[in-house]
TIVEXMAR-714852 format. One record per residue: residue number from 0; residue in three letters; x, y, z of N, C-alpha, C, CB in turn. Coordinates in nm, 3 decimals. Glycine has a CB too. Layout:
BEGIN
REC  NUM  Ala  X  Y  Z  X  Y  Z  X  Y  Z  X  Y  Z
...
This chain:
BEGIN
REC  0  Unk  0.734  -2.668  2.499  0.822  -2.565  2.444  0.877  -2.476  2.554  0.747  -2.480  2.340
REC  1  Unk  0.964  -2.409  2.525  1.020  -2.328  2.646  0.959  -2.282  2.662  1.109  -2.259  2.662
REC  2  Unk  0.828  -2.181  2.561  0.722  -2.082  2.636  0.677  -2.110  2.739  0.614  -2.055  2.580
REC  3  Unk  0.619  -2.206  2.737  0.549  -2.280  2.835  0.632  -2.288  2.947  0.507  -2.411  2.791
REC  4  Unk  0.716  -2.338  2.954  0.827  -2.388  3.077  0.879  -2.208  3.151  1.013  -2.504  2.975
REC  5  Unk  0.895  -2.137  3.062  0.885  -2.025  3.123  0.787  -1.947  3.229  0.890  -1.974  3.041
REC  6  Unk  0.682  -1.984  3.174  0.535  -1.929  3.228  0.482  -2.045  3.327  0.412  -1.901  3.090
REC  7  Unk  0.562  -2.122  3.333  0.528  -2.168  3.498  0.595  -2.186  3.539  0.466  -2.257  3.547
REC  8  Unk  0.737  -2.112  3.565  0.790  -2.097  3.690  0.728  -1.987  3.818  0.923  -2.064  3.652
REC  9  Unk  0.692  -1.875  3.730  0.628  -1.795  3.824  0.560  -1.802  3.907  0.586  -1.741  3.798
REC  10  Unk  0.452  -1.923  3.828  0.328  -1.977  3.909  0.419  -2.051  4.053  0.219  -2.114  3.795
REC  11  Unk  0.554  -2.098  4.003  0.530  -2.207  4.130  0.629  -2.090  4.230  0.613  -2.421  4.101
REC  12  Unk  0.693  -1.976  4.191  0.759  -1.857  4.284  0.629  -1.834  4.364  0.824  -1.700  4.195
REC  13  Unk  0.517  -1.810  4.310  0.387  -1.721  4.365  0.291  -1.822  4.465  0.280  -1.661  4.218
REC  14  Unk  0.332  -1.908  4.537  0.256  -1.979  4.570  0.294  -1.926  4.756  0.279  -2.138  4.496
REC  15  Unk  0.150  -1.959  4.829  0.191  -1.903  4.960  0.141  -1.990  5.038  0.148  -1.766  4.995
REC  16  Unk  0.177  -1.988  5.177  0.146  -2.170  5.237  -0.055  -2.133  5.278  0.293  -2.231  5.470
REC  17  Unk  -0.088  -1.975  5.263  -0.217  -2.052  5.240  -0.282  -1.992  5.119  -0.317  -2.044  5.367
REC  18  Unk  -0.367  -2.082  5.112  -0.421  -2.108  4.954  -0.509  -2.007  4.912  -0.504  -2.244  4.932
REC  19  Unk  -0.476  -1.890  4.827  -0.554  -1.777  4.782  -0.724  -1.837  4.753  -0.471  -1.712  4.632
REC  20  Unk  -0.817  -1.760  4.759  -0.944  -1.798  4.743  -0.979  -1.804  4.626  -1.023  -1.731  4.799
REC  21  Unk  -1.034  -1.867  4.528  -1.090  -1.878  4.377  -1.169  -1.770  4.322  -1.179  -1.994  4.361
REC  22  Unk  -1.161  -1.684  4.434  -1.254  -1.554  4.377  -1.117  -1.455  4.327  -1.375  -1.463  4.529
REC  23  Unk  -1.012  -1.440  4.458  -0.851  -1.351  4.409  -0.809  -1.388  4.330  -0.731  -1.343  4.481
REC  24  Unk  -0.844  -1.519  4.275  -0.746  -1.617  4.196  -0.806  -1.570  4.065  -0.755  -1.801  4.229
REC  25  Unk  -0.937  -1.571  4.027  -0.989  -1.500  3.938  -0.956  -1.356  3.893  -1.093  -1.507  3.971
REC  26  Unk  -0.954  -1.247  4.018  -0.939  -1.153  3.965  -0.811  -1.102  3.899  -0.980  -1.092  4.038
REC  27  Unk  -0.700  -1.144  3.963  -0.575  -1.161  3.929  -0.598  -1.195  3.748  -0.503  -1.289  4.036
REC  28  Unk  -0.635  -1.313  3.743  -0.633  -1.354  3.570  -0.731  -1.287  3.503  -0.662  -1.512  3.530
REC  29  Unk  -0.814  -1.183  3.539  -0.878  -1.087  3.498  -0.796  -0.958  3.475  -0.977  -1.074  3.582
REC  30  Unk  -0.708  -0.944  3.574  -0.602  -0.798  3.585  -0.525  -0.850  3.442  -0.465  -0.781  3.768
REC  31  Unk  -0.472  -0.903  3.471  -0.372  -0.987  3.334  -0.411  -1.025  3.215  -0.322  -1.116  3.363
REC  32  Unk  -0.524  -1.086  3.206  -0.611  -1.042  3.080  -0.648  -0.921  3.022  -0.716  -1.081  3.092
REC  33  Unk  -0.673  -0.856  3.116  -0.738  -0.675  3.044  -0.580  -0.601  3.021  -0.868  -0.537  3.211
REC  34  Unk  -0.487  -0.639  3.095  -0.377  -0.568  3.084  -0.268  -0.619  2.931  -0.307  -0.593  3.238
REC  35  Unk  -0.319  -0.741  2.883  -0.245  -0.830  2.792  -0.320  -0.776  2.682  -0.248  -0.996  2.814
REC  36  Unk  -0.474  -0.760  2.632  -0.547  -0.699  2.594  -0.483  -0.595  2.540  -0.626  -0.683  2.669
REC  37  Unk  -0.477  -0.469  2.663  -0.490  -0.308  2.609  -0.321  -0.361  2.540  -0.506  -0.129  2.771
REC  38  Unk  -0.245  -0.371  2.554  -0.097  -0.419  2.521  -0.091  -0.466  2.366  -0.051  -0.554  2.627
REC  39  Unk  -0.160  -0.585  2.333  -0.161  -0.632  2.224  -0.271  -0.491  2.147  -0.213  -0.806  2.233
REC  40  Unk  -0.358  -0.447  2.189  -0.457  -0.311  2.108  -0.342  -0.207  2.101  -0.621  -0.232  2.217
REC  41  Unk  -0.251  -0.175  2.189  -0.176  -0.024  2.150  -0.034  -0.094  2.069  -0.123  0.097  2.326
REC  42  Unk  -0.004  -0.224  2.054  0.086  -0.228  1.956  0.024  -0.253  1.786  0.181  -0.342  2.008
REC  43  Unk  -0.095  -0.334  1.818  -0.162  -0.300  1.662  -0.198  -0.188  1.578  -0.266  -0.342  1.655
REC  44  Unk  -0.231  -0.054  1.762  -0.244  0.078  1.665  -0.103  0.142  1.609  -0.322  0.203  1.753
REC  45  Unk  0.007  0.071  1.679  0.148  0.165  1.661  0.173  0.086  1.485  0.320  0.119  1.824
REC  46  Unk  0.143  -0.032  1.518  0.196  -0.123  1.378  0.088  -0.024  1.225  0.123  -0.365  1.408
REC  47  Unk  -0.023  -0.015  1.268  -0.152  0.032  1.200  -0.078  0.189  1.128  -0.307  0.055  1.339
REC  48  Unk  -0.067  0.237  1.244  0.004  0.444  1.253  0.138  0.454  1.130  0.120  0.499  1.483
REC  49  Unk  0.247  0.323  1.232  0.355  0.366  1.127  0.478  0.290  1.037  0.418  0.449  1.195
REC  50  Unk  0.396  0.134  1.038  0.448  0.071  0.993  0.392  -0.034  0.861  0.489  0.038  1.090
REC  51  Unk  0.289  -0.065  0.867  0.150  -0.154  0.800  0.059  -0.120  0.813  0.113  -0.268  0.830
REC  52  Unk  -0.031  -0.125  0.688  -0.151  -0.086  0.724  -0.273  -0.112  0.549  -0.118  0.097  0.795
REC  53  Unk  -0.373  -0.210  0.591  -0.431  -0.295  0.556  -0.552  -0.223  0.468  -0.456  -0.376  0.668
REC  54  Unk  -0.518  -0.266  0.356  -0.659  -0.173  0.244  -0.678  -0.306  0.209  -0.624  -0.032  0.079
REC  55  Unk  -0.841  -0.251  0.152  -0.939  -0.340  0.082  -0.919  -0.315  -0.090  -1.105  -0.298  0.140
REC  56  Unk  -0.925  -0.353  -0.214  -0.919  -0.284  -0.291  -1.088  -0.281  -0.374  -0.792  -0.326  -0.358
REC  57  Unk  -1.123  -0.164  -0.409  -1.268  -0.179  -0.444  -1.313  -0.089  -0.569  -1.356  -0.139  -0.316
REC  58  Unk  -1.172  -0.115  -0.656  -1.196  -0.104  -0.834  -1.130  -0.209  -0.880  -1.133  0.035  -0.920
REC  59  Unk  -1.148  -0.171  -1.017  -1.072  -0.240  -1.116  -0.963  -0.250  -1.183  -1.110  -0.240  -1.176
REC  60  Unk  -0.922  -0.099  -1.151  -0.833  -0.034  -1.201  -0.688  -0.098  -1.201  -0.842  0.079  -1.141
REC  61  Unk  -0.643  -0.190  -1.137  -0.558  -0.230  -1.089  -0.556  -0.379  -1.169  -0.572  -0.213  -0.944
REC  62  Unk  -0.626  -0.428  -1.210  -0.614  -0.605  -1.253  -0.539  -0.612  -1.376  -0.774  -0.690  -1.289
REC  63  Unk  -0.490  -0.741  -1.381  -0.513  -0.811  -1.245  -0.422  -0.840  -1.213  -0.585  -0.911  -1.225
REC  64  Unk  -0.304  -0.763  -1.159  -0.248  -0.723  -1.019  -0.303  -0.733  -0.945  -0.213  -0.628  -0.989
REC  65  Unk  -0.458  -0.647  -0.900  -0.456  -0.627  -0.810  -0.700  -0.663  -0.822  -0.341  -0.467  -0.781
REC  66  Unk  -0.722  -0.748  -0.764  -0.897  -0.758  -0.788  -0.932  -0.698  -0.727  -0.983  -0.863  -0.772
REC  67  Unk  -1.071  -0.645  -0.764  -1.155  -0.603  -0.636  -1.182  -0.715  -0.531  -1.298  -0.550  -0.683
REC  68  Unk  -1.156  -0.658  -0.435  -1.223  -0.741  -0.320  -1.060  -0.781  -0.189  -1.312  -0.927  -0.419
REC  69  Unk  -0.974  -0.774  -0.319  -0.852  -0.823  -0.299  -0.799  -0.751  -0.162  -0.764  -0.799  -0.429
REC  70  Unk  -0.766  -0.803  -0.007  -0.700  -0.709  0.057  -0.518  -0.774  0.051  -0.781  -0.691  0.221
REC  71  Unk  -0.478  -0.585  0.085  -0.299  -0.601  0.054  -0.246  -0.537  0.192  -0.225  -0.491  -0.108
REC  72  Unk  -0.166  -0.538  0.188  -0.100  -0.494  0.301  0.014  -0.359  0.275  -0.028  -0.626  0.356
REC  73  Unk  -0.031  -0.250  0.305  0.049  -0.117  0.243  0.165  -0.103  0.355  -0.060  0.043  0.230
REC  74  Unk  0.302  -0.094  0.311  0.419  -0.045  0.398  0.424  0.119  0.392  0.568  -0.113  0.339
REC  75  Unk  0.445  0.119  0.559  0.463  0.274  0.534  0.524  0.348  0.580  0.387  0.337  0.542
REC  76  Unk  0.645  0.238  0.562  0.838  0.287  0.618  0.899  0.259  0.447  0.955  0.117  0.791
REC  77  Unk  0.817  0.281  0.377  0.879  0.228  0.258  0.982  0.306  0.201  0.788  0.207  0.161
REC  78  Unk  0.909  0.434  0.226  0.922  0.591  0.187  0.969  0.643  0.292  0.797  0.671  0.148
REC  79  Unk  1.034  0.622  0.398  1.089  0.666  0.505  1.202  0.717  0.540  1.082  0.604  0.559
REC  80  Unk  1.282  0.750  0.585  1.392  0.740  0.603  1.500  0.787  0.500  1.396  0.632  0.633
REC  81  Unk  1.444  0.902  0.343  1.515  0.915  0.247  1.457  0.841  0.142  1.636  0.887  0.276
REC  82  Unk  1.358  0.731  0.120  1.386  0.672  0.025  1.258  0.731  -0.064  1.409  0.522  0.054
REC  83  Unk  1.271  0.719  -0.138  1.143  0.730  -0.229  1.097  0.672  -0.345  1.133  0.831  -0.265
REC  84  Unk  0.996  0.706  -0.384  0.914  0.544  -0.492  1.000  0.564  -0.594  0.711  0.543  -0.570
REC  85  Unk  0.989  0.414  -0.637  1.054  0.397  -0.778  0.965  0.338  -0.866  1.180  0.312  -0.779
REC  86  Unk  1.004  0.331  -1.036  0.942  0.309  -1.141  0.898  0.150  -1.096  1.034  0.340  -1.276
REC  87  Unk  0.754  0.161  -1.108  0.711  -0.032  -1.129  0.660  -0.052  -0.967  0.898  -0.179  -1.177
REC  88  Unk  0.676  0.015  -0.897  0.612  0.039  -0.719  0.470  0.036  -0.769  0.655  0.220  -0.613
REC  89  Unk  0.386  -0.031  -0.674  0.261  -0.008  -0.686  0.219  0.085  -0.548  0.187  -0.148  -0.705
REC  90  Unk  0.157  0.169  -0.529  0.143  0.275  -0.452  0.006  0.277  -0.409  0.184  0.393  -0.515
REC  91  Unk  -0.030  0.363  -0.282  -0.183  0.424  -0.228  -0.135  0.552  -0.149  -0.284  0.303  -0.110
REC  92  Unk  -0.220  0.632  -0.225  -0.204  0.809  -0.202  -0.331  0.849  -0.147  -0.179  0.910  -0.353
REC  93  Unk  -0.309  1.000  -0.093  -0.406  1.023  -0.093  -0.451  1.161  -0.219  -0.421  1.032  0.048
REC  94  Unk  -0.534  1.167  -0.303  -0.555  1.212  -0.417  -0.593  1.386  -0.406  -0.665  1.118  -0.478
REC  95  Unk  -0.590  1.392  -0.232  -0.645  1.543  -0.271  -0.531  1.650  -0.317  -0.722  1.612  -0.134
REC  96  Unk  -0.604  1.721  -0.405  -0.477  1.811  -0.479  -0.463  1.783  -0.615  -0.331  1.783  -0.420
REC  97  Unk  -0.475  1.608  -0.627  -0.415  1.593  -0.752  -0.566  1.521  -0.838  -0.253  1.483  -0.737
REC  98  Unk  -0.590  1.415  -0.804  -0.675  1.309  -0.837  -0.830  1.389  -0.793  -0.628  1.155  -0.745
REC  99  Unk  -0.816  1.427  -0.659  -0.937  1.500  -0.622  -0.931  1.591  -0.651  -0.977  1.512  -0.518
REC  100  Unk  -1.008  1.687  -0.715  -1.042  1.839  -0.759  -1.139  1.912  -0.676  -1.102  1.845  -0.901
REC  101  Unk  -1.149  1.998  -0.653  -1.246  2.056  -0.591  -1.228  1.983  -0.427  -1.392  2.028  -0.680
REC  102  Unk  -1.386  2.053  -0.374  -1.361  2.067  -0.218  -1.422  1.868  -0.177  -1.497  2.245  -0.126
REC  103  Unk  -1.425  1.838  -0.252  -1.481  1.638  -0.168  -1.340  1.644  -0.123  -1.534  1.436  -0.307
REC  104  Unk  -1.409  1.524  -0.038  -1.321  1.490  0.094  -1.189  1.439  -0.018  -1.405  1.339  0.228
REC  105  Unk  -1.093  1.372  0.065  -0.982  1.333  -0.020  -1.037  1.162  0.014  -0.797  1.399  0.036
REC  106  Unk  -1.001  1.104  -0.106  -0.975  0.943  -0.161  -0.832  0.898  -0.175  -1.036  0.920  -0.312
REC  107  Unk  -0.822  0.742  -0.134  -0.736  0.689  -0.164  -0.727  0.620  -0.262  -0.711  0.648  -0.097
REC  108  Unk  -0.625  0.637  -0.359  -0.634  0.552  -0.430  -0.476  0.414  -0.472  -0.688  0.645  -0.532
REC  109  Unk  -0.493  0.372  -0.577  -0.370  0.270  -0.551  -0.361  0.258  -0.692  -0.390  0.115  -0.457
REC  110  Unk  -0.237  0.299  -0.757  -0.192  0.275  -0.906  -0.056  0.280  -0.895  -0.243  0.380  -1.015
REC  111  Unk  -0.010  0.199  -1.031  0.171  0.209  -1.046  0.261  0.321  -1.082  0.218  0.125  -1.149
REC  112  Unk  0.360  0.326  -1.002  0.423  0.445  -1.061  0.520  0.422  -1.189  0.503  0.510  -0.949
REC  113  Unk  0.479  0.522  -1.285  0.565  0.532  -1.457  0.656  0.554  -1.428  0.540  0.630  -1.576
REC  114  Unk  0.659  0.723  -1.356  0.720  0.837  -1.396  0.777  0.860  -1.283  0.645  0.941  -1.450
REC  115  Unk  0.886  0.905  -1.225  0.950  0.951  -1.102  1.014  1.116  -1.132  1.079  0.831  -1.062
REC  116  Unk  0.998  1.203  -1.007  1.080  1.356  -1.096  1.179  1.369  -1.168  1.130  1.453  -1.025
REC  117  Unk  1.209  1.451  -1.256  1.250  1.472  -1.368  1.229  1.359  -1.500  1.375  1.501  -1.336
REC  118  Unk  1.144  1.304  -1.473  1.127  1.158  -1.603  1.023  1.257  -1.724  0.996  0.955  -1.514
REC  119  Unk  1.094  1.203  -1.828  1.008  1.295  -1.960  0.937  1.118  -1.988  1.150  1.401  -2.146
REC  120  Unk  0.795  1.129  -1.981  0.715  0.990  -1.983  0.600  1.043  -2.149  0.596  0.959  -1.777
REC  121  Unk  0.654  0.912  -2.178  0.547  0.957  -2.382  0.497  0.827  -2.358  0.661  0.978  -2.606
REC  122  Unk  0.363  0.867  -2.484  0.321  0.753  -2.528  0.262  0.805  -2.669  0.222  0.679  -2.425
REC  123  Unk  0.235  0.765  -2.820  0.337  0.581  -2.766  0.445  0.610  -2.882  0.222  0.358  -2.805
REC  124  Unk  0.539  0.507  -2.838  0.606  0.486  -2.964  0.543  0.368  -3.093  0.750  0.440  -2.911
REC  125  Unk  0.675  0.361  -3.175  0.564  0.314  -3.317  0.507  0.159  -3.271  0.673  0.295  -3.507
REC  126  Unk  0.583  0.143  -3.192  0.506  -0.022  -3.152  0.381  0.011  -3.022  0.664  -0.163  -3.066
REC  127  Unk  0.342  0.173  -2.969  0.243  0.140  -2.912  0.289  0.142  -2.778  0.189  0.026  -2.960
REC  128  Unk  0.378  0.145  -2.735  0.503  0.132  -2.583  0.499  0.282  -2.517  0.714  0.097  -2.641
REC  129  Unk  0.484  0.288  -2.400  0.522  0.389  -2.363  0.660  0.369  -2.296  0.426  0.443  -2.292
REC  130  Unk  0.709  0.535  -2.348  0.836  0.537  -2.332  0.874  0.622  -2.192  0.895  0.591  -2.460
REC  131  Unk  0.974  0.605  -2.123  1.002  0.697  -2.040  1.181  0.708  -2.075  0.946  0.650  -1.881
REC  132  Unk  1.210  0.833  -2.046  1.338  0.958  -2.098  1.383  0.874  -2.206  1.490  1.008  -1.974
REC  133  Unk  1.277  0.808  -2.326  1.320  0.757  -2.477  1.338  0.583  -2.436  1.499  0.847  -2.546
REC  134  Unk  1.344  0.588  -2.329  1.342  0.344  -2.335  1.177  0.346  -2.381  1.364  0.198  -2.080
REC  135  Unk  1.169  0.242  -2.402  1.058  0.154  -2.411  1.041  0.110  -2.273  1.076  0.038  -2.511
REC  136  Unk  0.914  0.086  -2.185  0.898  0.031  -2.097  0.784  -0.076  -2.108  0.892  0.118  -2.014
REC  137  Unk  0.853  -0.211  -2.042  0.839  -0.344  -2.088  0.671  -0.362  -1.977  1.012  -0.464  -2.046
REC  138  Unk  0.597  -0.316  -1.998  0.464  -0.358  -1.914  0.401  -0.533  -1.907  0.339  -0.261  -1.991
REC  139  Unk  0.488  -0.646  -1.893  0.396  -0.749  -1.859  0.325  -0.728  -1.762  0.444  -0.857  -1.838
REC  140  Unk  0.278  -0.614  -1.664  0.152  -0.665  -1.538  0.000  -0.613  -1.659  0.164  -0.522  -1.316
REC  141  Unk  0.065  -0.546  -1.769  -0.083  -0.510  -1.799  -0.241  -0.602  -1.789  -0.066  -0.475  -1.934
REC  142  Unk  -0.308  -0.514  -1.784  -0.375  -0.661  -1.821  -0.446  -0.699  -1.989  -0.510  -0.673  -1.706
REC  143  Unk  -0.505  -0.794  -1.957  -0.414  -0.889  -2.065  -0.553  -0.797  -2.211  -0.426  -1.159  -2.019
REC  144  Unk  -0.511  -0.759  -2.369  -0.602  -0.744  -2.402  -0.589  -0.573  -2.407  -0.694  -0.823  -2.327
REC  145  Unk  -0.573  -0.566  -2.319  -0.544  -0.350  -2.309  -0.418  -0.268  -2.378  -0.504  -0.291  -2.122
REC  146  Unk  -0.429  -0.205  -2.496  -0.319  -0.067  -2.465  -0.287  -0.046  -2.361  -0.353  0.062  -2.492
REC  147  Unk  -0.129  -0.028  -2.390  -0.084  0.074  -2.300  -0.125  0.222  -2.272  0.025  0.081  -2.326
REC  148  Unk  -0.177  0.274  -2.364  -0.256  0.395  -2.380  -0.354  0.398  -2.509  -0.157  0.513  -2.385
REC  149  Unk  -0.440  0.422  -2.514  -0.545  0.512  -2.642  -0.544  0.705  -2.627  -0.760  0.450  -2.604
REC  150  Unk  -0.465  0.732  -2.530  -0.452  0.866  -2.490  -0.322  0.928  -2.486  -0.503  0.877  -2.373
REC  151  Unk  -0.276  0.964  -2.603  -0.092  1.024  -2.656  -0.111  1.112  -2.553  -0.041  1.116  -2.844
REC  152  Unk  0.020  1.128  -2.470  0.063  1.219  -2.432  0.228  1.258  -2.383  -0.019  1.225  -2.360
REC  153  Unk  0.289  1.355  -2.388  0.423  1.398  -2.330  0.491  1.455  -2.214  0.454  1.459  -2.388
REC  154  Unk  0.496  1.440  -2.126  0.517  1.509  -1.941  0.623  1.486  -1.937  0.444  1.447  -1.792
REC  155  Unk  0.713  1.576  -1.881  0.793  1.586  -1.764  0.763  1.620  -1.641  0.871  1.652  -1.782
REC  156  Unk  0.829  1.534  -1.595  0.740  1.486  -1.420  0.824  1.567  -1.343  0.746  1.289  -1.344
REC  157  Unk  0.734  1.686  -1.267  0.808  1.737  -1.167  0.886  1.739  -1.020  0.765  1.782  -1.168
REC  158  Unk  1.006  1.750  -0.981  1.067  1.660  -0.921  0.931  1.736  -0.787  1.272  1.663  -0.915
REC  159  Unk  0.955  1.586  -0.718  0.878  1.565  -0.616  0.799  1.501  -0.615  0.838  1.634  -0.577
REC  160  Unk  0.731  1.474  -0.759  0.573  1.414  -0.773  0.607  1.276  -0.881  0.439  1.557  -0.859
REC  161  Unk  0.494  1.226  -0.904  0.489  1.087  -0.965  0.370  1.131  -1.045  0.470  0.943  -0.859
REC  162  Unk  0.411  1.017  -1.165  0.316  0.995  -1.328  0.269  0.867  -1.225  0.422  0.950  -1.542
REC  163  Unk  0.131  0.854  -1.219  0.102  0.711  -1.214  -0.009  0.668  -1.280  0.089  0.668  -1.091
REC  164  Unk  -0.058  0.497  -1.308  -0.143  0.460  -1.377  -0.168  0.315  -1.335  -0.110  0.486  -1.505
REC  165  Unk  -0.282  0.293  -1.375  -0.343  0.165  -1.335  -0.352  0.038  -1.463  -0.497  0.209  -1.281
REC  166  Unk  -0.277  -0.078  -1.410  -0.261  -0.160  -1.508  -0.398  -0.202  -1.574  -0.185  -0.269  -1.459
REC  167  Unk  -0.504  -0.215  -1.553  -0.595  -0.214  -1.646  -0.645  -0.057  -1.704  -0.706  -0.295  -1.584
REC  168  Unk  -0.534  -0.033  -1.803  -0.551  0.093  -1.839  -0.708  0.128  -1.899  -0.439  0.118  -1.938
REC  169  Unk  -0.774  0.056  -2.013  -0.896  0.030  -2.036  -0.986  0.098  -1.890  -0.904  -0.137  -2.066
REC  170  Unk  -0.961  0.031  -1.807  -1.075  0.081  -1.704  -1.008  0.150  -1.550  -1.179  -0.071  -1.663
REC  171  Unk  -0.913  0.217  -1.612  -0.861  0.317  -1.481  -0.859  0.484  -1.502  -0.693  0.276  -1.446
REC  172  Unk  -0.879  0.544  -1.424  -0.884  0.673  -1.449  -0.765  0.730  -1.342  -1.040  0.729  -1.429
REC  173  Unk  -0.667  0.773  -1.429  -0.521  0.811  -1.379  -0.471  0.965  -1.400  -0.416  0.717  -1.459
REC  174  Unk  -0.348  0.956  -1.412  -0.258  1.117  -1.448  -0.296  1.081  -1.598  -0.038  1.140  -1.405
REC  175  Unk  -0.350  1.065  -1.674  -0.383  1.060  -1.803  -0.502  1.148  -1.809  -0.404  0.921  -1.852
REC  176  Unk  -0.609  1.157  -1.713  -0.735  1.190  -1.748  -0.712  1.344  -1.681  -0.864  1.080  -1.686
REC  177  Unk  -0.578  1.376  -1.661  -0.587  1.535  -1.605  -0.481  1.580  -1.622  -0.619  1.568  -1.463
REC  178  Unk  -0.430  1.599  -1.766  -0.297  1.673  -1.781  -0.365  1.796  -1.774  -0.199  1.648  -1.918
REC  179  Unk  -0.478  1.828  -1.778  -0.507  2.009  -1.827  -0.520  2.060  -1.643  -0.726  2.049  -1.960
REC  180  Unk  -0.528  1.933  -1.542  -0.553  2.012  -1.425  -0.447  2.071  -1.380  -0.605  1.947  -1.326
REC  181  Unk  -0.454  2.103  -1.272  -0.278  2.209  -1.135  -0.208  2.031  -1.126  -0.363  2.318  -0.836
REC  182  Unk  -0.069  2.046  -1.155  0.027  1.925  -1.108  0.007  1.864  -1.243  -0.020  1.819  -0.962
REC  183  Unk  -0.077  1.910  -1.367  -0.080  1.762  -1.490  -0.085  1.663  -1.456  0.022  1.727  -1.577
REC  184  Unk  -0.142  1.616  -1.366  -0.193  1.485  -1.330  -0.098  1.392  -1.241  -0.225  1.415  -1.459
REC  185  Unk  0.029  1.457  -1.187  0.100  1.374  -1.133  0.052  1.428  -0.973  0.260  1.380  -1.189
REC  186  Unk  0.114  1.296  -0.917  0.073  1.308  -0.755  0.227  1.343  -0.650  -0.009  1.126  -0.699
REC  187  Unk  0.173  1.454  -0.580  0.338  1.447  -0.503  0.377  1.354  -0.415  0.374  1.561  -0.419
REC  188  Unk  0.468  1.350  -0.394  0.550  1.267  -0.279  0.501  1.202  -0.183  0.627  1.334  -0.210
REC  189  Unk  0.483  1.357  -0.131  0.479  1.382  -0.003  0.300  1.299  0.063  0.503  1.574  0.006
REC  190  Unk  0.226  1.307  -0.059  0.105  1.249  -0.029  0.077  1.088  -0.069  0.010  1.336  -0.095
REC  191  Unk  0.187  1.020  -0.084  0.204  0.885  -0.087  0.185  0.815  0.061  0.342  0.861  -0.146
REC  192  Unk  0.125  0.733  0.089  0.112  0.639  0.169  0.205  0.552  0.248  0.058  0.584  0.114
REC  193  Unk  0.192  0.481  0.097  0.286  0.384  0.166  0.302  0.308  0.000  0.205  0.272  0.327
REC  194  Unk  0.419  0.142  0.007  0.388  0.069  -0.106  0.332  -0.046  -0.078  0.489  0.047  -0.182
REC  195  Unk  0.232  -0.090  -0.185  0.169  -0.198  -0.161  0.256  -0.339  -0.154  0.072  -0.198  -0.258
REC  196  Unk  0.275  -0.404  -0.091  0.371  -0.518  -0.083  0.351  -0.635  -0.112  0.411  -0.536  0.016
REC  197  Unk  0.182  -0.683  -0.007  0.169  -0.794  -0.016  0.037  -0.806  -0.040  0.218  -0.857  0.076
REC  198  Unk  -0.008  -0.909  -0.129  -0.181  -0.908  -0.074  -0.183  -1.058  0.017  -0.328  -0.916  -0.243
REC  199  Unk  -0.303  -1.038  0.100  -0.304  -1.133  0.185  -0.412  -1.180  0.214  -0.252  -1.109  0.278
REC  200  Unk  -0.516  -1.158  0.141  -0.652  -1.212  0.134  -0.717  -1.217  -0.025  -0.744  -1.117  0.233
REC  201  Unk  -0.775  -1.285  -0.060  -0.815  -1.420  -0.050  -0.714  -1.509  -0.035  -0.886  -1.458  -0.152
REC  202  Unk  -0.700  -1.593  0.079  -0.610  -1.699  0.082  -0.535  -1.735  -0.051  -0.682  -1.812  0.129
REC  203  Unk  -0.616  -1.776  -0.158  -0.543  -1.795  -0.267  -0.445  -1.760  -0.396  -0.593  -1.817  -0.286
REC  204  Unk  -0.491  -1.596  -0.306  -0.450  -1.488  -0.401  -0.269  -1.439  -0.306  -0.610  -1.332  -0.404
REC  205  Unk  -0.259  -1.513  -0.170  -0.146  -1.447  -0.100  -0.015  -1.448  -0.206  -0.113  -1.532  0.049
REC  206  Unk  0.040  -1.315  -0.167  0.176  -1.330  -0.237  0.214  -1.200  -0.226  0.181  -1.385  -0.388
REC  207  Unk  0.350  -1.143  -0.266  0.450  -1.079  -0.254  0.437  -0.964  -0.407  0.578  -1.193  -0.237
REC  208  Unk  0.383  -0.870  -0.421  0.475  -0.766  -0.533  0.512  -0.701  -0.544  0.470  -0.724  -0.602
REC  209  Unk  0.673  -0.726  -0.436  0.741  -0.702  -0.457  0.871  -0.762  -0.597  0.736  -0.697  -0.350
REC  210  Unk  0.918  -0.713  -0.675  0.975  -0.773  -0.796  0.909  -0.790  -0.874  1.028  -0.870  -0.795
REC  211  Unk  0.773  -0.743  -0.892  0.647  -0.815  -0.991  0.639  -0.659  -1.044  0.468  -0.906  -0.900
REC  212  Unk  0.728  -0.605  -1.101  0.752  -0.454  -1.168  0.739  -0.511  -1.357  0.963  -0.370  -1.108
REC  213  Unk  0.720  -0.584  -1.393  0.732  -0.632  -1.516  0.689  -0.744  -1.569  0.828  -0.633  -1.537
């Protein structure tokens, strides 16, 4: 391949009519190793800081979208640049303020977003649907077997922040379980992560959800 054909021309520029000793010759591919090293470590932390960055998931709350055990890959230029989450995004925040109460450390967590600011989000209508500003919203990721809610409620989502919830509603604890707290249970913006994109472990489980809003 050309890689290759590239990476030895140098070798044959670097050659001198007498023959370096196997000890220089070593250290040299020691310099170049530790230096290829720290190189490939400070672009994984830049990729890690502000572009990707790799969760485990370790509830339930999420299935099955999303299993325990399941790792995904969170973008976190998603939200960058102006843009911000939209309805059917699956998300990871960090909860203090909203999800976390009191002084514990802050948690991450990972649920879908309903509700975006200014969205008036109900549940349910007569078929059981939750509605957002009066549609019906079409939930195929639920999982399979669950309400959309056993818990009526009415919000308008304040601009900045997000309604979110976890498709195994049955066993997630969301902006449902704290309309009476500060924010009614929605999470701001500004403490979003990133969006979950891809999962990429278990081998069998790889794939894309992105478009998987329904």
């Amino acid at each position: 391949m050309d890689t290759d054909a590239q990476h030895a021309q140098p070798t044959e520029r670097d050659r001198t009519p007498t023959p370096s000793t196997g000890r220089g010759r070593r250290s040299r591919s020691v310099r170049a190793g530790a230096l290829t090293t720290a190189v490939a470590a400070l672009l994984l932390l830049l990729v890690d800081a502000f572009v990707v960055e790799p969760f485990r998931i370790r509830s339930d709350s999420m299935a099955n979208t999303l299993d325990v055990g399941d790792r995904v890959l969170v973008n976190k230029l998603a939200y960058r640049f102006g843009n911000l989450p939209e309805r059917g995004d699956v998300v990871v925040f960090d909860g203090a303020g909203s999800f976390d109460q009191g002084p514990s450390e802050a948690s991450d967590y990972v649920k879908r977003v309903v509700g975006v600011g200014g969205d008036r989000v109900t549940c349910c209508d007569e078929r059981g649907r939750i509605e957002v500003n009066g549609e019906p919203v079409d939930e195929r990721y639920l999982h399979p077997g669950d309400r959309p809610s056993t818990v009526p409620f009415d919000i308008e989502v304040p601009e900045g922040r997000l309604w979110t919830m976890g498709d195994h509603r049955s066993r997630s604890r969301d902006s449902r379980d704290l309309l009476g707290a500060p924010g009614g249970g929605t999470v701001p913006v500004d403490r979003v992560i990133g969006r979950v994109d891809w999962i990429v472990w278990p081998a069998d489980r790889w794939t894309s959800l992105r478009g998987r809003h329904g």
